[in-house]
C-alpha positions as CSV (number, residue, x, y, z in Angstrom):
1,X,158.7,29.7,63.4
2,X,161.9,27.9,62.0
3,X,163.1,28.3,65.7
4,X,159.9,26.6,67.0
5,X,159.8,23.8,64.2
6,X,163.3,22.9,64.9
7,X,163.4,22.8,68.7
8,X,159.7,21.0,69.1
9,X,159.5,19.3,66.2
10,X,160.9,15.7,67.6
11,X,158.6,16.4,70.5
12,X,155.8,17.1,68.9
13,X,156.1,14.0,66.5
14,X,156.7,11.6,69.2
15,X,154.3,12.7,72.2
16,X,151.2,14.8,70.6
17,X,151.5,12.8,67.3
18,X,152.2,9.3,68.8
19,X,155.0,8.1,66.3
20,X,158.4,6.1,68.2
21,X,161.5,7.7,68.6
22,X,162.3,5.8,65.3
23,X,159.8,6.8,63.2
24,X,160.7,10.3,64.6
25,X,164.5,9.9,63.3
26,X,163.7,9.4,60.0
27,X,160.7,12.3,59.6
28,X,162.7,14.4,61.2
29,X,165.7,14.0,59.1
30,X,163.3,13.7,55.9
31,X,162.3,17.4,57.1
32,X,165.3,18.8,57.5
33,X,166.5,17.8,54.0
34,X,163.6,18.7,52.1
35,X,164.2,22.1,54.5
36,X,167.8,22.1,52.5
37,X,167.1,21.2,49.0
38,X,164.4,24.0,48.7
39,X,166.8,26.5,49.6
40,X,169.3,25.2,46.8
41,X,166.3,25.2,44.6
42,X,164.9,28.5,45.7
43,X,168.6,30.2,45.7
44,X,169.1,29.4,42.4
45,X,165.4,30.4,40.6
46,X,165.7,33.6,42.6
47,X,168.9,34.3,41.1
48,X,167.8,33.1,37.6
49,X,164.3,35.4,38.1
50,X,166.6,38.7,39.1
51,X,169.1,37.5,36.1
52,X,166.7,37.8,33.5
53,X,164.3,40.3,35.1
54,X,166.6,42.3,36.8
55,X,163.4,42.8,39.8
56,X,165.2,41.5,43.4
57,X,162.4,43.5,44.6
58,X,159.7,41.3,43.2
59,X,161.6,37.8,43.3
60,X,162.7,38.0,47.1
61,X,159.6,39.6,48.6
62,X,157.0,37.1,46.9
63,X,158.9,34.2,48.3
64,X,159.0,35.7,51.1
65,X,154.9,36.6,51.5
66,X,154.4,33.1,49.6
67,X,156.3,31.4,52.6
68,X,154.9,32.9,55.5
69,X,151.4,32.7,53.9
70,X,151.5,29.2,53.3
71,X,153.5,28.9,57.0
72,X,150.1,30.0,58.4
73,X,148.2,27.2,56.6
74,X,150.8,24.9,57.5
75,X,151.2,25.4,61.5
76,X,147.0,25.1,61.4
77,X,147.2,22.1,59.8
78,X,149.8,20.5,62.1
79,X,147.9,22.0,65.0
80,X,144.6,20.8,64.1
81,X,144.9,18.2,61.4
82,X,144.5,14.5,61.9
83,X,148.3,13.0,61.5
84,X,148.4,12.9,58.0
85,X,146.9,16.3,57.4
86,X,150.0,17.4,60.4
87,X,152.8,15.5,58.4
88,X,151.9,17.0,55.2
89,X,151.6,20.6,57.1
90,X,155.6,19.7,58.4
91,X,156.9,18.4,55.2
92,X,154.8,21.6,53.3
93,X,156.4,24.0,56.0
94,X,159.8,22.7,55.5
95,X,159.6,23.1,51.9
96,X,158.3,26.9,52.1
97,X,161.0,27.6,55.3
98,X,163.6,26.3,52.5
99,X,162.4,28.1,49.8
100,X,162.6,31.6,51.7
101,X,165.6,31.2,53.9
102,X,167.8,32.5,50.0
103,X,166.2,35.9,51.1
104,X,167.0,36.2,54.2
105,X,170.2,37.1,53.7
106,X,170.3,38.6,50.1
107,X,167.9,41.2,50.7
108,X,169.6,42.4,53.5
109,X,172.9,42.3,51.7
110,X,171.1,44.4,48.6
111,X,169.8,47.1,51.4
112,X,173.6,47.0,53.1
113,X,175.3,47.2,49.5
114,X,179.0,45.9,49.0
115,X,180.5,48.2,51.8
116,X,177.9,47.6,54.5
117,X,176.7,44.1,54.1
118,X,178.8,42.4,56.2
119,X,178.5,44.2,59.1
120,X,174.3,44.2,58.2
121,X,174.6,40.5,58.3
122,X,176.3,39.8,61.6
123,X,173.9,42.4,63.1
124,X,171.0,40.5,61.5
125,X,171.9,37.1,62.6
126,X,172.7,38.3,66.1
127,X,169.4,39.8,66.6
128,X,167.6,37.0,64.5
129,X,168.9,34.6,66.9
130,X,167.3,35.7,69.8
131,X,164.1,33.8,68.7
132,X,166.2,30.6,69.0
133,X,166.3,31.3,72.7
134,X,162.8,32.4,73.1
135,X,160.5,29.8,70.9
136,X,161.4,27.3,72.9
137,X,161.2,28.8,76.0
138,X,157.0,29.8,75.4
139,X,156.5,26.7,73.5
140,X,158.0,24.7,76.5
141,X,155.8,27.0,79.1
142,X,152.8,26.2,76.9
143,X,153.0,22.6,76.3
144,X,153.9,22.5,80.0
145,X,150.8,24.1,81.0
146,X,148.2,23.1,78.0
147,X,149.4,19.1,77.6
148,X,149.5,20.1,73.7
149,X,151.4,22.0,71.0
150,X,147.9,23.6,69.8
151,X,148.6,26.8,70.8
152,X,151.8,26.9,70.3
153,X,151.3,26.2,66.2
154,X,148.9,29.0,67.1
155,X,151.2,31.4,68.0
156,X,154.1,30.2,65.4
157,X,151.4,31.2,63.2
158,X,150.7,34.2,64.6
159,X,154.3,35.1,64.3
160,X,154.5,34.4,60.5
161,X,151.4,36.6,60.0
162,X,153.8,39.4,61.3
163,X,156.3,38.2,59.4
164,X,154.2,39.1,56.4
165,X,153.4,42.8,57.7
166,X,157.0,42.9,58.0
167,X,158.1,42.0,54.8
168,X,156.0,43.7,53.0
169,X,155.2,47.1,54.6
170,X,158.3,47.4,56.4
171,X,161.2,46.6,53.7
172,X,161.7,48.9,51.5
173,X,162.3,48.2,47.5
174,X,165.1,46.4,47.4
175,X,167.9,48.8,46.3
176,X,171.1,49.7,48.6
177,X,170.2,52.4,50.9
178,X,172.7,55.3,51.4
């Protein structure tokens, strides 16, 4: 999804949603840093939550459900919603992309443990990157052949519904694994 939104979304703001290359700079850039200060925000609660409760377990994966839940909600409403209802869906998405990027990392770090996690990481981020070359590839393909980003907010959905499945039946508790 974070793929899609950031490929499309100048795109998307200037040709399905009818605002000028202008207008686009400015929500754009509004998106981005909203994007950033959640995950300064969301980093530091999470580590304050584990600090006092001592459960990475809990704190990372209910972000992380909370995110891609509300993700859903959010590519709807920007597929579907009027433009208001669409900008509120971006600036709402950037906020919850932000607020789970902290566990991206961290919970595989915690699985990797001190000896493993770098390794983990650059493995992650390799793989993880292969998205950034394939979103926009299908989203191009269906805009191309549809004249609309409907389906393709359809399928970014789609895609965080996994993401839920994922993080929650595939993870493990969050404790290094041997």
């Amino acid at each position: 999804m974070w793929y899609f939104i950031l490929s499309w979304l100048p795109a998307y703001l200037v040709n399905e949603r009818g605002f000028s290359m202008h207008a686009m700079e400015y929500l754009g850039t509004a998106g981005y840093l909203i994007n950033g200060l959640s995950a300064l925000i969301m980093g530091w609660s999470i580590d304050r939550y584990v600090a006092r409760r001592g459960s990475a377990n809990v704190g990372y994966k209910l972000v992380m459900v909370v995110a891609h839940s509300g993700a859903v909600v959010c590519m709807l409403s920007m597929a579907l919603g009027s433009q208001t209802t669409a900008l509120a869906g971006m600036f709402a998405f950037q906020v919850l992309m932000g607020a789970s990027s902290p566990g991206v990392y961290a919970m595989s770090q915690i699985l990797a443990g001190p000896r493993a996690s770098g390794r983990w990481v650059g493995i992650q981020n390799s793989i993880g990157n292969l998205p950034g070359a394939i979103s926009p590839w299908v989203t191009g393909i269906i805009v191309d052949r549809t004249g609309h980003f409907t389906l393709a907010f359809i399928a970014a959905a789609v895609v965080s519904v996994l993401g839920i499945v994922g993080w929650i039946g595939m993870v493990p508790k969050l404790v290094p694994l041997k």
